[in-house]
DRENPA-3360 file (N, C-alpha, C; in nm, 2 decimals, always signed):
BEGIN
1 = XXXXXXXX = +0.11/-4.36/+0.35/+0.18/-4.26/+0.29/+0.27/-4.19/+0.39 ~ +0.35/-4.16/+0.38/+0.52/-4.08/+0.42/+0.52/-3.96/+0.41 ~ +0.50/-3.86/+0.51/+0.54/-3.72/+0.49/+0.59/-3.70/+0.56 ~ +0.70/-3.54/+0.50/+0.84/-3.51/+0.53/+0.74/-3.41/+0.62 ~ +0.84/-3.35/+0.75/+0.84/-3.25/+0.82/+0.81/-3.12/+0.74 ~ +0.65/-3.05/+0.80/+0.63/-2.95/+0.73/+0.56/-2.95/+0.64 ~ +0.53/-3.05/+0.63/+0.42/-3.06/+0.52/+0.27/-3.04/+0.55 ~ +0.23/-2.94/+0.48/+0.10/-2.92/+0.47/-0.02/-2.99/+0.44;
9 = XXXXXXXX = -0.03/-3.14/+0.43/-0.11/-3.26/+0.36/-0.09/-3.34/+0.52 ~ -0.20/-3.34/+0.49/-0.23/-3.44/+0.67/-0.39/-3.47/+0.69 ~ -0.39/-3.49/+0.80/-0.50/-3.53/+0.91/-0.54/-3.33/+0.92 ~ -0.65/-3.30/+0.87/-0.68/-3.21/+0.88/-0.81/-3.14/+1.02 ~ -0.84/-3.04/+1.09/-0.92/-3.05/+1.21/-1.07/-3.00/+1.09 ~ -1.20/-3.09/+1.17/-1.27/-3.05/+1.08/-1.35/-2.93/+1.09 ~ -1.29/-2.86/+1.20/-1.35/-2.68/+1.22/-1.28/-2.64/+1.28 ~ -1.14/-2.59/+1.19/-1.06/-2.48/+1.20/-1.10/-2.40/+1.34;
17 = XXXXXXXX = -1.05/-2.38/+1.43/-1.01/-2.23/+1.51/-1.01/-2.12/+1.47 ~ -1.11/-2.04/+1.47/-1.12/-1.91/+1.39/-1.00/-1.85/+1.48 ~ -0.92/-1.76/+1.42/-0.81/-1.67/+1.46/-0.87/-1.60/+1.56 ~ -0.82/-1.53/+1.68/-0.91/-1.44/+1.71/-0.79/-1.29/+1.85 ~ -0.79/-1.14/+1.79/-0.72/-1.10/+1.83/-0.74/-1.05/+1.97 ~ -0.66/-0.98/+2.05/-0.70/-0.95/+2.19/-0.74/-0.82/+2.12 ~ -0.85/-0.81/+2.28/-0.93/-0.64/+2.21/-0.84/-0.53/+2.20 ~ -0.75/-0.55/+2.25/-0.64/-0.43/+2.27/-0.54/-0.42/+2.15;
25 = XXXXXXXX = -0.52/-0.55/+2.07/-0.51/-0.54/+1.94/-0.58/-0.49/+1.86 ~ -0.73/-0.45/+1.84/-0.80/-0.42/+1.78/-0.85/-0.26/+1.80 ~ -0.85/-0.22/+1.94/-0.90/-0.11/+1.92/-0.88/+0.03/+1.89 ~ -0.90/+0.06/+1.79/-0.85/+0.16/+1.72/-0.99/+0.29/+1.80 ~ -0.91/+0.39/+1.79/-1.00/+0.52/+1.83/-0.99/+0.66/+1.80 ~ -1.07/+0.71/+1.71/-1.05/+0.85/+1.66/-1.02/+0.95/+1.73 ~ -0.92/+1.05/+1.70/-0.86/+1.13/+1.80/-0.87/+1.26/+1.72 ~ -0.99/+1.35/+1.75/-0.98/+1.49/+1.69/-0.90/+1.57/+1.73;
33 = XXXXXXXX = -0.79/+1.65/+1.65/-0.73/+1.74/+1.70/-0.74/+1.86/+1.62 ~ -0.75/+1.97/+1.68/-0.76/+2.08/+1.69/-0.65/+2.17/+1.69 ~ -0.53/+2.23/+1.60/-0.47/+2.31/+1.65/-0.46/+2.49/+1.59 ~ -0.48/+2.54/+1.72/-0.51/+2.67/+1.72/-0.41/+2.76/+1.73 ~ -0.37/+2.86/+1.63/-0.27/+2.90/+1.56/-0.30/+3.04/+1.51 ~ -0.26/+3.16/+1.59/-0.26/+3.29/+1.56/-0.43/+3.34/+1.48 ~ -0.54/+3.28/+1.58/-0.67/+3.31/+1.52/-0.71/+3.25/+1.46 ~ -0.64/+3.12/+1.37/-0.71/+3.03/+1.29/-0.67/+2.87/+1.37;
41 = XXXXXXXX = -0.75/+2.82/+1.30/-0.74/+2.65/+1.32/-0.76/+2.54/+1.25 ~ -0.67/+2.44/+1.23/-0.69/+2.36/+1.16/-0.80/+2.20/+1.23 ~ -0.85/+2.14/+1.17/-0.86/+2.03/+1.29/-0.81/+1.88/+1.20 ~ -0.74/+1.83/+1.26/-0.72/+1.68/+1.19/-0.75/+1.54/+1.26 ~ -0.78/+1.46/+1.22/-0.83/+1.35/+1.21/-0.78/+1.25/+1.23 ~ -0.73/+1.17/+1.34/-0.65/+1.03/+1.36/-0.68/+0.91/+1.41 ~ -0.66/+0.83/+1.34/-0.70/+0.71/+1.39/-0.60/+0.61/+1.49 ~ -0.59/+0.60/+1.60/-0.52/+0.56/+1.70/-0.56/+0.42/+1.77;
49 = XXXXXXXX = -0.41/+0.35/+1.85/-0.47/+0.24/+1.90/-0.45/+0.26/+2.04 ~ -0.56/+0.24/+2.08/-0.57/+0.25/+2.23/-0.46/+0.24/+2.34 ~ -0.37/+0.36/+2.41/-0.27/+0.36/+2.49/-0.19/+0.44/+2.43 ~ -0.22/+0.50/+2.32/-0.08/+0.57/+2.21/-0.10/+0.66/+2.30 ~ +0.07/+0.72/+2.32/+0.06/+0.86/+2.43/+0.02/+1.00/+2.32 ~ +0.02/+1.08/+2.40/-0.11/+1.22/+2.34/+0.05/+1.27/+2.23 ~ +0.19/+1.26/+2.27/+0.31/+1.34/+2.24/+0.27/+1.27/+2.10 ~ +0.28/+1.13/+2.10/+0.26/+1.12/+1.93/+0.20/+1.16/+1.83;
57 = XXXXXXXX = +0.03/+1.12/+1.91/-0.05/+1.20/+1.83/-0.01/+1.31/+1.74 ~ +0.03/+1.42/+1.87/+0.09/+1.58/+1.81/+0.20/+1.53/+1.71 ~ +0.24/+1.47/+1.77/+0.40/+1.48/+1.65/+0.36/+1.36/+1.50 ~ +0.25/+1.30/+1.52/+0.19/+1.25/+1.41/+0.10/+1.36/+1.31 ~ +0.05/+1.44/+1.37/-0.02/+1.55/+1.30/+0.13/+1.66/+1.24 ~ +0.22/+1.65/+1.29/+0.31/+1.75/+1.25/+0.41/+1.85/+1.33 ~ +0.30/+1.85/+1.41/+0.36/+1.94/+1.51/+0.47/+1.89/+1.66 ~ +0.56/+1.97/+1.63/+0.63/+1.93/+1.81/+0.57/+1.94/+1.91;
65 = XXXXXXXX = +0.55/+1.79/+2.02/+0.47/+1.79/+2.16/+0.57/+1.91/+2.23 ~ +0.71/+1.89/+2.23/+0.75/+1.95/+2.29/+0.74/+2.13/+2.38 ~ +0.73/+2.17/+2.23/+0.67/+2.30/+2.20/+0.53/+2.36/+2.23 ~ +0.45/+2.23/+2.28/+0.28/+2.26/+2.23/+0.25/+2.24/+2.39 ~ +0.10/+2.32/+2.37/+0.01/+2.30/+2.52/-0.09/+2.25/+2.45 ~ -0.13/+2.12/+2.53/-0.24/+2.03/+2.50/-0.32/+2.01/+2.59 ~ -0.43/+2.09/+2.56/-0.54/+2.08/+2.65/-0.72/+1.95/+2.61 ~ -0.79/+1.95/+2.70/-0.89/+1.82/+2.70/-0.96/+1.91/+2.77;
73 = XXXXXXXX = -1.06/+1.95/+2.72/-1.20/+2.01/+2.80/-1.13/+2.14/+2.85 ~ -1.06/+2.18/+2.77/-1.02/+2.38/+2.87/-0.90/+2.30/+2.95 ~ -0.86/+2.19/+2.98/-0.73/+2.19/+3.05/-0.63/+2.14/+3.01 ~ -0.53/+2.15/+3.02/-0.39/+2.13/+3.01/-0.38/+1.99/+3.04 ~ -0.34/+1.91/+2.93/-0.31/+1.77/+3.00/-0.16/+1.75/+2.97 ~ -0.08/+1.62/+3.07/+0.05/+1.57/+3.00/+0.05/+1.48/+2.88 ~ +0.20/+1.55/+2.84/+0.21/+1.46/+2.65/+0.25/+1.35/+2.68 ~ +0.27/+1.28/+2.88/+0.24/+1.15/+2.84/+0.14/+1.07/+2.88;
81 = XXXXXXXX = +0.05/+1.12/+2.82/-0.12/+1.08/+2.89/-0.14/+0.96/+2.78 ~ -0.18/+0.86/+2.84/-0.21/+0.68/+2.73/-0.37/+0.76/+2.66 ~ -0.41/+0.80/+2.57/-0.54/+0.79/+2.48/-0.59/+0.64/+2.51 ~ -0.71/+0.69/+2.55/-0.83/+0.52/+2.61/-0.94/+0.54/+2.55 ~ -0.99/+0.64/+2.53/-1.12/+0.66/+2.43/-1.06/+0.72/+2.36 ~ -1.21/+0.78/+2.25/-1.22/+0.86/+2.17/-1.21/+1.02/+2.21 ~ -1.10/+1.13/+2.17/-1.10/+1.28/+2.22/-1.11/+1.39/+2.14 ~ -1.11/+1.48/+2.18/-1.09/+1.58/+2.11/-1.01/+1.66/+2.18;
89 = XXXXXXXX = -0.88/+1.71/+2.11/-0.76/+1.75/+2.18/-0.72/+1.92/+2.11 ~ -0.69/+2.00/+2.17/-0.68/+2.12/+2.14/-0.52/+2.12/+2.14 ~ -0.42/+2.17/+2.01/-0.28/+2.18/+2.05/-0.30/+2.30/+2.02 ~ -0.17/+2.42/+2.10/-0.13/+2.56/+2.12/+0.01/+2.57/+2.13 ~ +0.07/+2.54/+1.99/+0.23/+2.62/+1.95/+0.27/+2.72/+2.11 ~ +0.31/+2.63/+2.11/+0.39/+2.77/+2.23/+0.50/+2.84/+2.20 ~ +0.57/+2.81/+2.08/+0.68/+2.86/+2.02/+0.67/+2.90/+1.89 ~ +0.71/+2.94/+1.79/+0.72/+2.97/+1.64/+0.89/+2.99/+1.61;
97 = XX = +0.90/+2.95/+1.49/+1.03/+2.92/+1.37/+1.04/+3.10/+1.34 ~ +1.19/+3.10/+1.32/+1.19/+3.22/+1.25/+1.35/+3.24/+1.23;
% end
């Protein structure tokens, strides 16, 4: 039998290669944030892949990194810090609309 280029019908392997991704493809990591806002606070919930910088986070929750102080444990970190675990991140509006 004759088959054209591309054809799906063949000599088939008899245990397929399971697909398999790098871990860094895979690892997703919850990222609590916290932002604190004239007395109150909201906290939101994201699910991130490992290396996303902290600026998106913020600007994924809503808010401008630009604008904000983002602190990890009481301190101030940079908005271009890579997330490698799981955190919990405090943002602080340093500006308001008006």
């Amino acid at each position: 039998m004759r088959m054209h280029r591309g054809s799906s019908k063949g000599a088939r392997a008899d245990h397929p290669v399971p697909g398999s991704l790098p871990l860094s493809a895979s690892a997703q990591l919850e990222v609590e944030v916290e932002v604190a806002r004239a007395g109150r606070s909201t906290v939101h919930a994201q699910m991130v892949v490992a290396g996303t910088l902290v600026k998106e986070v913020v600007r994924a929750i809503g808010e401008a990194p630009e604008g904000s102080a983002v602190l990890l444990d009481g301190v101030s970190i940079p908005l271009d810090s890579p997330i490698d675990r799981p955190l919990r991140l405090v943002v602080i509006p340093t500006f308001s609309g008006g």
